[in-house]
Biopython code that builds the backbone (N, CA, C, O; Angstrom):
import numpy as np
from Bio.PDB.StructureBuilder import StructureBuilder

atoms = [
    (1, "UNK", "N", (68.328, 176.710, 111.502)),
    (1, "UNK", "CA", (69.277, 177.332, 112.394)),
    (1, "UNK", "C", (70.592, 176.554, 112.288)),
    (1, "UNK", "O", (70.513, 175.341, 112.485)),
    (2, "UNK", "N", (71.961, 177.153, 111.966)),
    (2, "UNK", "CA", (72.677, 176.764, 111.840)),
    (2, "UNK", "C", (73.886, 176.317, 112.838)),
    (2, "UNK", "O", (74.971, 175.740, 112.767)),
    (3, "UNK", "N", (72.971, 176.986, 113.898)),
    (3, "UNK", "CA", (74.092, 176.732, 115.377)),
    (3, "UNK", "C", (73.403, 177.182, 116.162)),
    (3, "UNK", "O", (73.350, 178.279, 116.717)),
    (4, "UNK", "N", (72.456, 175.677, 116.250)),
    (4, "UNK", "CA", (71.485, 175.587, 117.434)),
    (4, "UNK", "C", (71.974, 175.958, 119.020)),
    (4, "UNK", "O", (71.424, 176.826, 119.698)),
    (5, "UNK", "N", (72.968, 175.237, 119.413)),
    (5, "UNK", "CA", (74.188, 175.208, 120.545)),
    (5, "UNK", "C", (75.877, 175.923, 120.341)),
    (5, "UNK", "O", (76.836, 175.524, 119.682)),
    (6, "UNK", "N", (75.770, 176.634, 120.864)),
    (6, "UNK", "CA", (77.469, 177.226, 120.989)),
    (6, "UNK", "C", (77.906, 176.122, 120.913)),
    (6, "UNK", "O", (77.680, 175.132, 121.609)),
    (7, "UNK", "N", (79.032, 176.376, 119.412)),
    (7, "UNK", "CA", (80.247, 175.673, 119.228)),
    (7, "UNK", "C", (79.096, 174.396, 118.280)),
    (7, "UNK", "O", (79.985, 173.640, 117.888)),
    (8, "UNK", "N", (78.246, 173.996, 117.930)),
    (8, "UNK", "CA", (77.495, 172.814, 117.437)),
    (8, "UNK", "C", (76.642, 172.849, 116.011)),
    (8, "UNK", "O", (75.486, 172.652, 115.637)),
    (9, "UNK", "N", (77.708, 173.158, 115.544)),
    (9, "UNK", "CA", (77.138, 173.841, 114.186)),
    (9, "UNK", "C", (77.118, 172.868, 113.203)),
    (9, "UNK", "O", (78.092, 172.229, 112.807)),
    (10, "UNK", "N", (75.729, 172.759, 112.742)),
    (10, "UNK", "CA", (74.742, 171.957, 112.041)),
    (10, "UNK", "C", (74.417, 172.619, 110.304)),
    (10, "UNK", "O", (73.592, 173.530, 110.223)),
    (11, "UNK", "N", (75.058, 172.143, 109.079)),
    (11, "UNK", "CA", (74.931, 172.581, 107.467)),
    (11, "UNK", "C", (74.070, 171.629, 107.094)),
    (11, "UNK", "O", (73.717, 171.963, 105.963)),
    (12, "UNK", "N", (73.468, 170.526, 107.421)),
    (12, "UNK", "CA", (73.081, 169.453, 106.954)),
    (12, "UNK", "C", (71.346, 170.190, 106.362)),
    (12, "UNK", "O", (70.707, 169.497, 105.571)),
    (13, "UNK", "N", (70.979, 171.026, 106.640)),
    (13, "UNK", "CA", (69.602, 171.632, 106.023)),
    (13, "UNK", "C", (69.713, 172.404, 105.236)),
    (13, "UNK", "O", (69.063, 172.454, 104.192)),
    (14, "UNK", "N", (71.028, 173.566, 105.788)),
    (14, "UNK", "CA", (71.284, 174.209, 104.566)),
    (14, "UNK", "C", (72.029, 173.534, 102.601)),
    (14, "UNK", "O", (71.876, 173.850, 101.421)),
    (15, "UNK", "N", (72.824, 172.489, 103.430)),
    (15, "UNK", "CA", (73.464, 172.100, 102.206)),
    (15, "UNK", "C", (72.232, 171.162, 101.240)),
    (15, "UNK", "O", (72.333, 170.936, 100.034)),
    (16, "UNK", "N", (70.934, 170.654, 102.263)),
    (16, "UNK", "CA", (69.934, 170.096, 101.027)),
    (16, "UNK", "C", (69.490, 170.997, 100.398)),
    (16, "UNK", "O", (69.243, 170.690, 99.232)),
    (17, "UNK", "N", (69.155, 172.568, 100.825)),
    (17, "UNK", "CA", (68.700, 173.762, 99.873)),
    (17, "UNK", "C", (69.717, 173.736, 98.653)),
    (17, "UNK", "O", (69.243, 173.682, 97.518)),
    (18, "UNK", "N", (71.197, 173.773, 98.847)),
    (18, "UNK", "CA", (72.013, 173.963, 97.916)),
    (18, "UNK", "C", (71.652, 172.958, 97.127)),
    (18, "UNK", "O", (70.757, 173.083, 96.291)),
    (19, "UNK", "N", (72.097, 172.222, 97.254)),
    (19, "UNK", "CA", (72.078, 170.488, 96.440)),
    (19, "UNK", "C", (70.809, 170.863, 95.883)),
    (19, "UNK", "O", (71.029, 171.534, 94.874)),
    (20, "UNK", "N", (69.629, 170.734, 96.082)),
    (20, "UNK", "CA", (68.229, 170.951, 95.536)),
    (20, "UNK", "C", (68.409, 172.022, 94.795)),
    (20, "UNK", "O", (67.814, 171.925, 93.722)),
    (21, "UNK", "N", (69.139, 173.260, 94.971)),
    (21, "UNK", "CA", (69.329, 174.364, 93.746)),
    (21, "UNK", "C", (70.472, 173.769, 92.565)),
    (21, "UNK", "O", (70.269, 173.733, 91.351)),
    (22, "UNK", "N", (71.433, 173.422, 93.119)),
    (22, "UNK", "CA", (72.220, 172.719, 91.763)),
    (22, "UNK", "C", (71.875, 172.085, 91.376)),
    (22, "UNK", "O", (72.697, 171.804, 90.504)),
    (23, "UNK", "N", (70.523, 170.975, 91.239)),
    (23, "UNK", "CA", (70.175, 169.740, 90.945)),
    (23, "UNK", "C", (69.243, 170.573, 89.844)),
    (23, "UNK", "O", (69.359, 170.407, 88.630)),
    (24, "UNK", "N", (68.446, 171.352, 90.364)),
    (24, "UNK", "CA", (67.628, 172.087, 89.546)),
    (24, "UNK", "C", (68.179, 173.518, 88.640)),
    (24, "UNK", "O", (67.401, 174.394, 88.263)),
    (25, "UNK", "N", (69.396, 173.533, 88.437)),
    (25, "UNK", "CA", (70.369, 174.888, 87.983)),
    (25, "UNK", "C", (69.309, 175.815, 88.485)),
    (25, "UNK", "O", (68.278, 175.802, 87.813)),
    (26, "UNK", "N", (69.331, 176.575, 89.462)),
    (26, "UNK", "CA", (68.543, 177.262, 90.052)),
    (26, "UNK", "C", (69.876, 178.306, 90.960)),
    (26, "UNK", "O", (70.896, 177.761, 91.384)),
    (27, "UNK", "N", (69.648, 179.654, 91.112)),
    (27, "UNK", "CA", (70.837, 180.256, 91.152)),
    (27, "UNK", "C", (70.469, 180.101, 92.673)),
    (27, "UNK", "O", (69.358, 179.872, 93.150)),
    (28, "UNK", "N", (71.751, 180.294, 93.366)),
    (28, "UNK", "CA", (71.818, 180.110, 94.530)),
    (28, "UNK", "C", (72.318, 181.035, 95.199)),
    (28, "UNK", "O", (73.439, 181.348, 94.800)),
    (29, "UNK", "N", (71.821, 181.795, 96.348)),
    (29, "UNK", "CA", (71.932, 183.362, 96.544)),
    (29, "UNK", "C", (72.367, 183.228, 97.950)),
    (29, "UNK", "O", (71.865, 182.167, 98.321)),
    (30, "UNK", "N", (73.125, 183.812, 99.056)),
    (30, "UNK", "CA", (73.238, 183.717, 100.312)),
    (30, "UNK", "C", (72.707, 185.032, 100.723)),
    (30, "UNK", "O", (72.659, 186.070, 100.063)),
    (31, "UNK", "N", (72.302, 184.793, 101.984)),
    (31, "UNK", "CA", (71.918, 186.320, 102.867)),
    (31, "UNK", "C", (72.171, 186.526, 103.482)),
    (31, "UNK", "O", (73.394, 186.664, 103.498)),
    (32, "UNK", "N", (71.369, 186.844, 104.873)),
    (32, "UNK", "CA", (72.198, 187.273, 106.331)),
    (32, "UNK", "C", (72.193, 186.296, 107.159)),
    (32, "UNK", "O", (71.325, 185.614, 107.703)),
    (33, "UNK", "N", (74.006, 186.373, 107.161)),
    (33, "UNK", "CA", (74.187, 185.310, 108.214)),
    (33, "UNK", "C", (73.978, 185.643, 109.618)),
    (33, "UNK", "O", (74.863, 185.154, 110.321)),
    (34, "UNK", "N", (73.006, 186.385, 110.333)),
    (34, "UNK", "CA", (72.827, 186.472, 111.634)),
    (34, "UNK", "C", (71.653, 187.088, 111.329)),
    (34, "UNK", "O", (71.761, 187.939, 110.447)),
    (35, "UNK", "N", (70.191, 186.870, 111.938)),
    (35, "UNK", "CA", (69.133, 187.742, 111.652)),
    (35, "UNK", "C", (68.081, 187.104, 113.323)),
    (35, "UNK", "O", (67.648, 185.979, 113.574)),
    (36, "UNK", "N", (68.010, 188.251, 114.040)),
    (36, "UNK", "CA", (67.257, 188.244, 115.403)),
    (36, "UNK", "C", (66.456, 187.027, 115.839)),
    (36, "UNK", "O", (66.425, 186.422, 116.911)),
    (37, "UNK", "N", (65.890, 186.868, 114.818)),
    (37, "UNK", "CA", (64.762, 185.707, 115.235)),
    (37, "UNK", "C", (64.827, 184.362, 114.743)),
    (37, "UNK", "O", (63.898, 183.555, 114.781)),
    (38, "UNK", "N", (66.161, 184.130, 114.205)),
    (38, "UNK", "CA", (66.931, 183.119, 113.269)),
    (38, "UNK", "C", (67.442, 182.333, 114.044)),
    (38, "UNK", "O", (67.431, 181.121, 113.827)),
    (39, "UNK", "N", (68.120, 183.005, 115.355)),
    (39, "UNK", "CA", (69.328, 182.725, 115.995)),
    (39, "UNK", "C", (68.816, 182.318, 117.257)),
    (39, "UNK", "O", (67.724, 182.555, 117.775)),
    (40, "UNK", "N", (70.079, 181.470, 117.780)),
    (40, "UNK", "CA", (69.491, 180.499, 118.761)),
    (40, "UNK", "C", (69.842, 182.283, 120.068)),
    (40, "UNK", "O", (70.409, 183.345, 119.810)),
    (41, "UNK", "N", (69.242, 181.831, 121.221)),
    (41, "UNK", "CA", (69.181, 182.837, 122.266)),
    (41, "UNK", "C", (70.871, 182.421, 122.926)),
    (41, "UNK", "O", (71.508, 183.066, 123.760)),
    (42, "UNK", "N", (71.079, 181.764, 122.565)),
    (42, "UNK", "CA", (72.565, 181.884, 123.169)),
    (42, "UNK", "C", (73.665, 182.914, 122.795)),
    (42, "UNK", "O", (74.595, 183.408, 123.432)),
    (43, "UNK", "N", (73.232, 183.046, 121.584)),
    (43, "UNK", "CA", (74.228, 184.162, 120.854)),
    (43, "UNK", "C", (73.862, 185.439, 121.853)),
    (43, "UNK", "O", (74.712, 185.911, 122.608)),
    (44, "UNK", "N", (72.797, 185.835, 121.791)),
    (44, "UNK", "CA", (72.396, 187.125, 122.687)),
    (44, "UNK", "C", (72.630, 187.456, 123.932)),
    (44, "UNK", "O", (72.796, 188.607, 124.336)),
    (45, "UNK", "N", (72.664, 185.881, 124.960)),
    (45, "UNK", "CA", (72.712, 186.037, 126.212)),
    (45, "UNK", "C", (73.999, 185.080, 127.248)),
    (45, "UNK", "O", (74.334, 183.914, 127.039)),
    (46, "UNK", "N", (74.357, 185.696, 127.997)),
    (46, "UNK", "CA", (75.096, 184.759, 128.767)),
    (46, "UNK", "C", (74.514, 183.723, 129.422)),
    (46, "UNK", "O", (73.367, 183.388, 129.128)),
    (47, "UNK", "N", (75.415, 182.912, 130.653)),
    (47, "UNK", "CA", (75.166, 181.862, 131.106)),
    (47, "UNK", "C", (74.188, 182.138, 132.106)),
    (47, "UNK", "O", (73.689, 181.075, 132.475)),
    (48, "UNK", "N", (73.929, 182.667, 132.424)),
    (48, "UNK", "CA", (72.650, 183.359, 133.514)),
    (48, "UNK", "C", (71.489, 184.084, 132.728)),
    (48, "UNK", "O", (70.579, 184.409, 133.490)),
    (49, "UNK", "N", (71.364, 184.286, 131.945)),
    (49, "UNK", "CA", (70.295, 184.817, 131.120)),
    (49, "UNK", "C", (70.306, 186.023, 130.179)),
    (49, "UNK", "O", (69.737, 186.181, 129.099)),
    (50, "UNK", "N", (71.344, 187.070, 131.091)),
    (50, "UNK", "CA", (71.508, 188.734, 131.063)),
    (50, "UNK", "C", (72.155, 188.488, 129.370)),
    (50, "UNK", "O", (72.832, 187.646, 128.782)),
    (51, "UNK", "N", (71.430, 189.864, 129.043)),
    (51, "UNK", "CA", (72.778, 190.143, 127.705)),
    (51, "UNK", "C", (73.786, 190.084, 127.662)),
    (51, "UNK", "O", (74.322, 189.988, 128.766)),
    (52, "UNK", "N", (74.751, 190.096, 126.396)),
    (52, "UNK", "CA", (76.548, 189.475, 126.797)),
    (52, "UNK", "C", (76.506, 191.094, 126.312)),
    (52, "UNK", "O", (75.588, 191.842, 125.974)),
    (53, "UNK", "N", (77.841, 191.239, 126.438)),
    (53, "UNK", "CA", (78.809, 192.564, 126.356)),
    (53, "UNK", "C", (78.476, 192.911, 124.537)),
    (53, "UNK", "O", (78.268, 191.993, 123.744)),
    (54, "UNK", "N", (78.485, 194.616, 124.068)),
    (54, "UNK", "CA", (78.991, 194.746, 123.141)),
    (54, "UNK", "C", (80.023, 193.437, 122.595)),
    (54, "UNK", "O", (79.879, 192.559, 121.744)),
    (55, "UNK", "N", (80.887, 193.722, 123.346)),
    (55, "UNK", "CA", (82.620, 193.049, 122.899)),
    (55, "UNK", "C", (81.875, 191.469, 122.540)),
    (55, "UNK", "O", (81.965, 191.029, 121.393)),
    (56, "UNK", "N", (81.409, 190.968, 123.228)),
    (56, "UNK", "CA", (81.349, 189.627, 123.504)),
    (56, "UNK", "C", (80.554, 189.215, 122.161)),
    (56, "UNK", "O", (80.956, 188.274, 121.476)),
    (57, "UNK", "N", (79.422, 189.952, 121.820)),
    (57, "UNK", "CA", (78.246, 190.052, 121.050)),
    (57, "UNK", "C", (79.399, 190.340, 119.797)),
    (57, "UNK", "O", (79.117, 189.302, 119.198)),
    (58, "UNK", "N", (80.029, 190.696, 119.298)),
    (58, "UNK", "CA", (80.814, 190.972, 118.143)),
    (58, "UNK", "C", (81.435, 190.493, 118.020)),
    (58, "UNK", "O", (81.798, 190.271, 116.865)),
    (59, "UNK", "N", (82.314, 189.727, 119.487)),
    (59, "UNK", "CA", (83.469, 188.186, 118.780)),
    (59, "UNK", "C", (82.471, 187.461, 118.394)),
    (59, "UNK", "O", (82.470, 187.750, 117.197)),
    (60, "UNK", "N", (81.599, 186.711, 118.537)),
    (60, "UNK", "CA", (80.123, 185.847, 118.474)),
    (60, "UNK", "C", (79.680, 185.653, 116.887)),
    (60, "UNK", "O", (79.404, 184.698, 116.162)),
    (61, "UNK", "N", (79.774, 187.203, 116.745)),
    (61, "UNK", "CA", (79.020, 187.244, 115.318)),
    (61, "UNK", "C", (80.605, 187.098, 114.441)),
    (61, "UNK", "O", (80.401, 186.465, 113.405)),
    (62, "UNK", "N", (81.620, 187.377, 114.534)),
    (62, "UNK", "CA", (83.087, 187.728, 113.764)),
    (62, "UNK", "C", (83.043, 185.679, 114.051)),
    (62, "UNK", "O", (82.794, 184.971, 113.076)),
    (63, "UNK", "N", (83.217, 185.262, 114.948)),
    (63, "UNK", "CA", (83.278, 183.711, 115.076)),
    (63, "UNK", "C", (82.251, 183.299, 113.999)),
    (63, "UNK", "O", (82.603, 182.858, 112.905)),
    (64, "UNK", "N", (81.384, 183.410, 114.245)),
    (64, "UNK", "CA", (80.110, 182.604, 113.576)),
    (64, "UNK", "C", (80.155, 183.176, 112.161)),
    (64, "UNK", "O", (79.670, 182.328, 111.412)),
    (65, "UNK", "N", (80.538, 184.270, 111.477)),
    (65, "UNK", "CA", (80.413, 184.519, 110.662)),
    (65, "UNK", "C", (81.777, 183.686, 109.530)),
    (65, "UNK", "O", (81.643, 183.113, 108.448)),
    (66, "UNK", "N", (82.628, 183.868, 110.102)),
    (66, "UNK", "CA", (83.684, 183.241, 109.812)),
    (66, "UNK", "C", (83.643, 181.949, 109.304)),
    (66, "UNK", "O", (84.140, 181.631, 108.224)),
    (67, "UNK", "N", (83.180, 181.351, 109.906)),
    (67, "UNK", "CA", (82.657, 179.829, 110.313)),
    (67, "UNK", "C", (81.595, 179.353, 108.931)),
    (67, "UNK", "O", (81.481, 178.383, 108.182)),
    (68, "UNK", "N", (80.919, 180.718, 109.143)),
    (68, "UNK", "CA", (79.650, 180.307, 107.708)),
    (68, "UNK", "C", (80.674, 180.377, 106.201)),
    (68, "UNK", "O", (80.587, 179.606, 105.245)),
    (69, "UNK", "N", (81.292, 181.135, 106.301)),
    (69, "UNK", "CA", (81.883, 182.133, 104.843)),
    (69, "UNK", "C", (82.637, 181.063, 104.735)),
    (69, "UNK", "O", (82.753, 180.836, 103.531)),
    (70, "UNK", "N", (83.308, 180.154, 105.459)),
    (70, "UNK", "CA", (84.493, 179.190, 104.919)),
    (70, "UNK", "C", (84.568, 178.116, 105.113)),
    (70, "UNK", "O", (85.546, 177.370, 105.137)),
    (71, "UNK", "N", (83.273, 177.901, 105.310)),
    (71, "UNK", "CA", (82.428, 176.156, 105.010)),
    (71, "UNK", "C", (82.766, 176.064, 103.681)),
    (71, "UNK", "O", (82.656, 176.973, 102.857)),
    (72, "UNK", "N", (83.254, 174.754, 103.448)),
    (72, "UNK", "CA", (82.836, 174.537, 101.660)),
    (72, "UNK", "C", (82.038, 173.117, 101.404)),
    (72, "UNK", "O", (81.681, 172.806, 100.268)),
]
sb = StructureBuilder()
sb.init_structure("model")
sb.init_model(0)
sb.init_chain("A")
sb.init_seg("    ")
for serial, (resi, resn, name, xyz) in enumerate(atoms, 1):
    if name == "N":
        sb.init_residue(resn, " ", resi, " ")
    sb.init_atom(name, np.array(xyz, "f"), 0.0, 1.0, " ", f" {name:<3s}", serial, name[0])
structure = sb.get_structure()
């Protein structure tokens, strides 16, 4: 999980997969950066528990996605 905590975003597991594929020339493929059961429950829910908004739920994923794509 790459962002266990809002705003606390953790590459250090993903980048040993990478490293372990370049070490081994092994092609290195990305997938979905958001998948239901991947993701910490914060993304889904507000500070009280309830679901967040459409709106809210789509800055979330547009943030986080962002965030993944332009790591280097």
């Amino acid at each position: 999980m790459l962002q266990p905590r809002k705003g606390k975003i953790n590459f250090d597991l993903a980048d040993q997969f990478v490293k372990f594929g370049e070490e081994n020339k092994m092609l290195i493929v990305g997938y979905l950066l958001v998948w239901h059961s991947q993701t910490a429950r914060w993304f889904f829910d507000d500070e009280v528990g309830n679901d967040v908004s459409k709106e809210v739920f789509i800055e979330r994923m547009k943030t986080h996605n962002h965030t993944v794509i332009s790591c280097n």
